[in-house]
C-alpha positions in Angstrom: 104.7 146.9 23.9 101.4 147.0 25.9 102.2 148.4 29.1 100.1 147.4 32.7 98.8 150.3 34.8 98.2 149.2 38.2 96.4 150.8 40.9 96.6 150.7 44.9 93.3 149.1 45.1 94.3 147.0 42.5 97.0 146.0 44.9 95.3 146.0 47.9 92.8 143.1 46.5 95.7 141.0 44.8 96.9 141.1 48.5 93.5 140.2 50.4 93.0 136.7 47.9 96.3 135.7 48.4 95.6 136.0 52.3 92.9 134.6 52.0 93.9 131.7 50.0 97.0 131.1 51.9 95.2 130.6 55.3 92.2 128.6 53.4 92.1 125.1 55.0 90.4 121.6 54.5 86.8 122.4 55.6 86.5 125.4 53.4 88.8 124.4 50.5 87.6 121.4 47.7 90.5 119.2 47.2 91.4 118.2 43.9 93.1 115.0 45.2 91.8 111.6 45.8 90.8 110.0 48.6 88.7 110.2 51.7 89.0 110.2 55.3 86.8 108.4 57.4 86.4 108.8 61.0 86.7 105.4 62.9 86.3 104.7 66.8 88.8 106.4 68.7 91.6 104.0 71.0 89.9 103.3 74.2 93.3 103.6 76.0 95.0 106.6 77.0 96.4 108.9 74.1 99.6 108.4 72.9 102.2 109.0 70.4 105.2 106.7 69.2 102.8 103.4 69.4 103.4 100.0 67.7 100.9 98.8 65.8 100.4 95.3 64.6 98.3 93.6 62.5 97.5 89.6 63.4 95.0 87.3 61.6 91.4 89.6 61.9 92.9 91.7 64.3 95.1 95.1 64.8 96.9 94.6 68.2 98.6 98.4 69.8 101.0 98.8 72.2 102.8 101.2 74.3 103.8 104.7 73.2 104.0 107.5 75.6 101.7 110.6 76.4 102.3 114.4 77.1 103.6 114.2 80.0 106.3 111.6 79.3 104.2 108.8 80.7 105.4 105.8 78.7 103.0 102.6 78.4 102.6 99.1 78.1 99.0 98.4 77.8 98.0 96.6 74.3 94.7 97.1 72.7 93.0 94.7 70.1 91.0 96.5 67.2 88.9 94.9 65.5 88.1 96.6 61.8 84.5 95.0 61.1 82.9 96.0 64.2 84.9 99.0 64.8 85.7 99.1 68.0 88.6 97.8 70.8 89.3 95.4 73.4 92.3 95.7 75.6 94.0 92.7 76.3 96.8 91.4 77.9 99.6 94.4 79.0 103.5 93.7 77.7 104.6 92.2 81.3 106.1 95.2 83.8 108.8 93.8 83.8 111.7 91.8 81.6 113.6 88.8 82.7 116.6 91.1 83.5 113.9 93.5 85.6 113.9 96.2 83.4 110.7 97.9 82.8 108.6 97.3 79.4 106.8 100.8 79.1 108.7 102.5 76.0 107.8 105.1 73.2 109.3 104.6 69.5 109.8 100.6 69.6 109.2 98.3 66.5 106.8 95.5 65.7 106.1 92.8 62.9 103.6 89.8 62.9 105.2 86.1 62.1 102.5 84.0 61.2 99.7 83.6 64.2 101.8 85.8 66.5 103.2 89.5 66.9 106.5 90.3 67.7 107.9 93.5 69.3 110.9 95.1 70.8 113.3 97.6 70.6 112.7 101.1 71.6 113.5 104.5 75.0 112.5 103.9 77.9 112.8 107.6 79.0 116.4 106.8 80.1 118.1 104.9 77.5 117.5 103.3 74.3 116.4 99.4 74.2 117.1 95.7 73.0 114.5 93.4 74.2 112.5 91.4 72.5 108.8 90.1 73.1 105.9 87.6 71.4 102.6 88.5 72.0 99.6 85.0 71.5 96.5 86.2 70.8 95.1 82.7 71.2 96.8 82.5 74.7 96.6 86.0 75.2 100.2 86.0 76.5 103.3 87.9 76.1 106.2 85.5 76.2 110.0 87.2 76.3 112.2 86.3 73.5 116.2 86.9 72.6 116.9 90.5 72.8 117.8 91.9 69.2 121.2 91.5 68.6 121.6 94.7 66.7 121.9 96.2 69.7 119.8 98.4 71.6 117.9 101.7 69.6 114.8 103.0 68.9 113.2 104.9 66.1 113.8 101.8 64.1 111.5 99.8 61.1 110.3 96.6 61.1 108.6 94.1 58.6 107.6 90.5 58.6 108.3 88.7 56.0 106.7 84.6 55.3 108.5 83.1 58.1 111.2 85.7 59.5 111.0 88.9 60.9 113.5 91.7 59.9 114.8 95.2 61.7 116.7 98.1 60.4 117.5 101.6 60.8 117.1 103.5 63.6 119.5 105.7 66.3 121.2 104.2 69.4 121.4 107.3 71.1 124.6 108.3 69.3 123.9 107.6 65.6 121.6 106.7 63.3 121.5 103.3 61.4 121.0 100.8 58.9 122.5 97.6 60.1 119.5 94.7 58.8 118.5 91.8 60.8 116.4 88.5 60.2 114.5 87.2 63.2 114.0 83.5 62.9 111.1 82.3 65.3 111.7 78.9 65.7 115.0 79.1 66.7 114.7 82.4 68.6 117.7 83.8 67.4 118.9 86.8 65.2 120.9 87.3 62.2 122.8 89.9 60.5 122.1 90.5 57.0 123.0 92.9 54.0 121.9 96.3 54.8 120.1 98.3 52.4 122.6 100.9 50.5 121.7 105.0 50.5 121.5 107.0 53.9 121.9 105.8 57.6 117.9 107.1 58.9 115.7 107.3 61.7 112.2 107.9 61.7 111.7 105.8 58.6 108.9 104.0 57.3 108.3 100.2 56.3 105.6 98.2 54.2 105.7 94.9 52.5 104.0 94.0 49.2 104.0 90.8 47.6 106.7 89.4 50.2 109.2 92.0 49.2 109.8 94.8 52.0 110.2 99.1 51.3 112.2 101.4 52.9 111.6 105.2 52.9 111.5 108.3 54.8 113.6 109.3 57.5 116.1 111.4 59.0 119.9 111.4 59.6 122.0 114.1 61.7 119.1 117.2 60.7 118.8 115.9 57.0 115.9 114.3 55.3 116.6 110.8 53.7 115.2 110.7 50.1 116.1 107.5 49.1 113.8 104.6 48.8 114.7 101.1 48.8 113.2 97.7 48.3 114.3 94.0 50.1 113.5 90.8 48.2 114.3 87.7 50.4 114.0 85.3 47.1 116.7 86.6 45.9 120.7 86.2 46.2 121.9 88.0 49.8 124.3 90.0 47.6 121.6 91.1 45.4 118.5 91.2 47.6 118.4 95.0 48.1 117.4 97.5 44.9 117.3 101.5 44.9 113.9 102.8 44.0 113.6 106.3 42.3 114.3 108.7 44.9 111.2 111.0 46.6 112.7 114.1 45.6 113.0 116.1 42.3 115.9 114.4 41.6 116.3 113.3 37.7 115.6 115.1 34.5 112.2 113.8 33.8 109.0 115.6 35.1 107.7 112.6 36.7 109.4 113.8 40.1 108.5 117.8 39.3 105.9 117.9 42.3 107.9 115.6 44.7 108.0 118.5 47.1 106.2 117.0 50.5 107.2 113.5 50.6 110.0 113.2 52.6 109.4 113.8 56.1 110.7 111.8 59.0 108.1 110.3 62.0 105.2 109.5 59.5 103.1 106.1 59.2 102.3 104.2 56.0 100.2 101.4 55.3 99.4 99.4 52.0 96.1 98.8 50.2 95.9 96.6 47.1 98.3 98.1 45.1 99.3 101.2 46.1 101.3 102.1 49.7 100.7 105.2 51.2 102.6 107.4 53.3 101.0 110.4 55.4 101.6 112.8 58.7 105.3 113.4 59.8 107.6 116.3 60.0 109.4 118.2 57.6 110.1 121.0 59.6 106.4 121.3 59.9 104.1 119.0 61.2 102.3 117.5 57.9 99.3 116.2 56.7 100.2 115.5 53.4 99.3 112.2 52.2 100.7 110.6 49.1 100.5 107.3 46.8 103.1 105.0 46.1 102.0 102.6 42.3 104.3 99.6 42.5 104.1 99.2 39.0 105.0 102.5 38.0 107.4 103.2 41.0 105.8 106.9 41.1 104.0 108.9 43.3 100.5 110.6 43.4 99.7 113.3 46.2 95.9 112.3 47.3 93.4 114.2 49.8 95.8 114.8 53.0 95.2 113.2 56.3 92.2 115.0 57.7 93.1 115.1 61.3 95.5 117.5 62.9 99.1 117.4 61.6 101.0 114.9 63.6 104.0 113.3 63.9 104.4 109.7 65.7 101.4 108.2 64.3 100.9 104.7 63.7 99.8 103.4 60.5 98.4 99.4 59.7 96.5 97.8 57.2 94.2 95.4 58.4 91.6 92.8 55.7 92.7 95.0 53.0 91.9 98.4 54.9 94.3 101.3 55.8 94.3 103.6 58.7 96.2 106.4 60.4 95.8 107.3 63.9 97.0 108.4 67.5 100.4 110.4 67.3 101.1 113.8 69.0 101.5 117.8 67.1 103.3 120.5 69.0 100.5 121.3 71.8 98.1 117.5 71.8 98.7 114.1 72.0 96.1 111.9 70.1 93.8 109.6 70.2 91.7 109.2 66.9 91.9 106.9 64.0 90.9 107.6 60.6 90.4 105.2 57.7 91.9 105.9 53.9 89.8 105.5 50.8 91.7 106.1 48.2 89.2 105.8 45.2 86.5 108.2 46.9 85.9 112.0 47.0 86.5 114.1 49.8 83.7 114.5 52.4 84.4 116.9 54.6 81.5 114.9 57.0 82.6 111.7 57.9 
């Protein structure tokens, strides 16, 4: 048997690459995965975490969130994607029709046709249940029937042809998965068949081809790892299917590498094909960014988000486009957006 002689210096060097390697970062690093980060124009509002972002016609419209020092907002910014740059607009009202405040962190939102919808959400006190329709034609926030799931925040939202559904979330005592169609034109809400698997917070939502995703999240300390998909044209009974889970959970080797997807607090967005899910916490804040092939129902780690780790990030797709931005890591609260291009190389200069 061939025996191996070692030496200290040997050793010593073995040690000093793995150092080295272990501390190497994005700038000095080539990535092997796909994708590239682009820099876009940074929110002209304050910096924020836990903002809503919503996409309308041409137009990304985001709304409250709160900063470092627990100041919560209302303010609503327009972005538009072809000229890069923002507009604010019309501020959620200060007050509801009760005369509660509006400024909140961690609320949902969904567009309906011409119109954004959004709701839900902590006001620094207590969770929340109100509901709100934003008009970018009349630039006008109008106040709408409080969701009837009852107040929470940390939920997920989608919009769907002509409804608008919540789920999930944590009422301050538990988390949940209770599922709710909004129907605009007779301002009123309606419970539906939840989705089966955990009870989450902190999840994430997409829809492709007029069928809404589940996935992500967190319940009582423990990352959810199921995935789950709504489809509105089918039977109520039937209108919820399990995905393959984000974790190395069967005995294929598909899953194998499934180590950094689930995290709860990240942001996702869809472009052609292919959803994608990046920042959030697994114990850690992340920057890993990975694919999601609806055909294939797999996953594909690509370049990771180039910004700082993050969690509380909004994500939105907007004329085929997908960014990532704002959010807040351990010491900074955000302001920057970055676009996704799935298809390109790295480059560590734009």
């Amino acid at each position: 048997m061939k025996r191996f002689n070692m030496t200290l210096t040997s050793v010593s060097w073995i040690l000093l690459i793995v150092l080295v390697l272990g501390s190497c970062n994005k700038s000095s690093v080539p990535y092997t995965q796909d994708g590239n980060w682009v820099t876009r124009s940074s929110l002209n509002g304050p910096n924020r975490s836990e903002a809503v972002a919503i996409p309308v016609g041409n137009f990304v419209y985001l709304t409250t969130g709160i900063d470092q020092t627990f100041k919560r907002y209302n303010d609503t910014w327009q972005y538009d994607p072809v000229n890069d740059n923002w507009l604010q607009v019309a501020n959620l009202p200060d007050t509801s029709a009760t005369g509660a405040k509006t400024v909140r962190n961690s609320a949902v939102g969904f567009a309906i046709g011409s119109n954004a919808y959004l709701g839900t959400g902590y006001d620094g006190n207590n969770p929340m249940s109100d509901f709100w329709e934003y008009n970018p034609e009349t630039n006008a926030w109008t106040q709408k029937a409080n969701f009837s799931g009852g107040a929470r925040y940390d939920a997920v939202a989608f919009g769907i042809g002509n409804f608008g559904y919540v789920s999930t979330g944590y009422d301050g005592s538990n988390a949940l998965k209770d599922f709710w169609q909004y129907d605009p034109t007779a301002d009123s809400w309606t419970q539906k068949v939840s989705m089966g698997g955990d009870k989450r917070s902190g999840a994430v939502a997409f829809v492709y081809k007029d069928k809404g995703y589940v996935v992500t999240g967190i319940n009582s300390g423990t990352l959810s790892t199921d995935f789950w998909q709504f489809d509105p044209s089918q039977p109520e009974a039937s209108s919820w299917k399990a995905l393959r889970r984000i974790t190395n959970f069967s005995s294929d080797n598909y899953d194998d590498g499934y180590t950094t997807i689930a995290r709860s607090n990240g942001a996702a967005f869809v472009i052609g094909d292919k959803a994608y899910i990046s920042t959030g916490q697994n114990v850690s804040l992340y920057t890993w960014t990975w694919e999601y092939d609806f055909a294939s129902d797999i996953w594909k780690e690509k370049t990771p988000f180039e910004g700082a780790g993050r969690e509380g990030a909004v994500g939105f797709t907007i004329s085929g486009r997908g960014y990532v931005g704002t959010g807040k890591s351990a010491s900074a609260v955000f302001d920057d957006i970055r676009e996704f291009h799935p298809n390109e190389v790295y480059n560590v200069n734009d």
